[in-house]
C-alpha positions as CSV (number, residue, x, y, z in Angstrom):
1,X,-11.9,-9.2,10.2
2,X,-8.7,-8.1,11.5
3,X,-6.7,-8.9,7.6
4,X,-9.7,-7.1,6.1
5,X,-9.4,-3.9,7.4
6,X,-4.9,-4.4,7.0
7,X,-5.8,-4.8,3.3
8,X,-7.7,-2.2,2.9
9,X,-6.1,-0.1,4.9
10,X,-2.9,-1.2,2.3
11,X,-5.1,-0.1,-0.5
12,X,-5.6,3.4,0.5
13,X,-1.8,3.7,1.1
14,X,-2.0,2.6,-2.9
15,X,-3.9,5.7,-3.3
16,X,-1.7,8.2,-0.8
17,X,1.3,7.6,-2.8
18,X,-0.3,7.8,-6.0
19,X,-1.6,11.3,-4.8
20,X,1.9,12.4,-4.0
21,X,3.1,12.7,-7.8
22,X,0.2,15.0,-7.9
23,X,0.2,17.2,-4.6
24,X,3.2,19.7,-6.6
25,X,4.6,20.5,-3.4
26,X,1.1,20.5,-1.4
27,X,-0.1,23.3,-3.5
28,X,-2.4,21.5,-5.6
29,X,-5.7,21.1,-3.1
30,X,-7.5,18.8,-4.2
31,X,-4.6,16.1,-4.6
32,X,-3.6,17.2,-1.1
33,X,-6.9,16.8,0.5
34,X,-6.7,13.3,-1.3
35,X,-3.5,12.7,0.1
36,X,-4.3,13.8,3.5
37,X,-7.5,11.8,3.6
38,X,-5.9,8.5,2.3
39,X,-2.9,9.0,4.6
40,X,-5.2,9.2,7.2
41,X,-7.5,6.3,6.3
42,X,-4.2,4.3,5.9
43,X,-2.7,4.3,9.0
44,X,-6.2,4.0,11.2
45,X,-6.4,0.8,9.5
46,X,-3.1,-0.1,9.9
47,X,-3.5,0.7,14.2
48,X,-6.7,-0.7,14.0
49,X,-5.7,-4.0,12.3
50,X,-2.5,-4.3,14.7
51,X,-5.1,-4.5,17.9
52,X,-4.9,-8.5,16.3
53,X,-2.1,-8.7,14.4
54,X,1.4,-8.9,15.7
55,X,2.3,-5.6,14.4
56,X,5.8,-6.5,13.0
57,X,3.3,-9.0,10.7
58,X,0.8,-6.1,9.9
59,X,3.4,-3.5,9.1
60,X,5.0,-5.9,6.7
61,X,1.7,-6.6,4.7
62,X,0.4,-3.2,5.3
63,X,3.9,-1.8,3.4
64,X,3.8,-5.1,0.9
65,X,0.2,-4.3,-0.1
66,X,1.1,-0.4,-1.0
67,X,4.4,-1.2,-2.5
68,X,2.9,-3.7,-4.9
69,X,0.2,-1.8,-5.5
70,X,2.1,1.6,-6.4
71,X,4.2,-0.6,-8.4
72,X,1.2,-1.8,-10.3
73,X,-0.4,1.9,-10.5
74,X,2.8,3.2,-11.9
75,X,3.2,0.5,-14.4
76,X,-0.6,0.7,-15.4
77,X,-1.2,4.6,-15.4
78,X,2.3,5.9,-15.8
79,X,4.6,4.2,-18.0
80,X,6.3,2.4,-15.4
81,X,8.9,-0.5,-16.9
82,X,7.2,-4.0,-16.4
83,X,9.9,-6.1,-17.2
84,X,10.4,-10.1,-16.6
85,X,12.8,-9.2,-13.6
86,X,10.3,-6.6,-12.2
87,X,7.2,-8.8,-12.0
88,X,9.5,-11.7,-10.5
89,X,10.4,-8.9,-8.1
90,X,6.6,-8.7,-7.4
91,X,6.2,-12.3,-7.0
92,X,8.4,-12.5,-4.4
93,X,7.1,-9.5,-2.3
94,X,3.5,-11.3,-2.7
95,X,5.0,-14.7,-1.8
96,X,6.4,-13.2,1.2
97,X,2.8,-11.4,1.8
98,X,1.3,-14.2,1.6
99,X,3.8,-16.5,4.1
100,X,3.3,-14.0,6.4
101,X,-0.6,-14.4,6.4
102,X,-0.1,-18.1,6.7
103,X,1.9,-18.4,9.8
104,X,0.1,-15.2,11.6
């Protein structure tokens, strides 16, 4: 249940640094309070899921998850370059996600 929660928690970090191209310095509100309560979310999940896993392993695939995932969001909603070297770039940061879930 542990990698559930470090996933999700990994999500919501998706949606913290998404909201930061939005919070214009913290004065738009409602992108802060979406910041703020993402943030939040994030790193509860993160201490909660490092209870179980070694938290070298759940910081790595907690940051993996949100890196990948901005990368994605940015490509997807922003106009983000999505080039052959990019998405190989990708690969290997899931590869090493997932190597990391295998020997934990």
């Amino acid at each position: 249940m542990a990698w559930f929660w470090l996933i999700l928690g990994g999500l919501f970090e998706v949606g913290f640094t998404t909201s930061l191209r939005f919070v214009d310095g913290f004065r738009n509100w409602s992108w802060t309070l979406a910041f703020l309560v993402s943030v939040t979310i994030s790193m509860a999940l993160l201490e909660y899921a490092a209870r179980t896993i070694p938290m070298g392993t759940a910081y790595a695939v907690w940051g993996g998850i949100g890196a990948v995932g901005t990368v994605l969001v940015g490509i997807a909603f922003f106009g983000e370059p999505a080039g052959l070297v990019r998405a190989l770039l990708i690969l290997v940061i899931v590869a090493a996600i997932a190597g990391l879930r295998l020997i934990s």
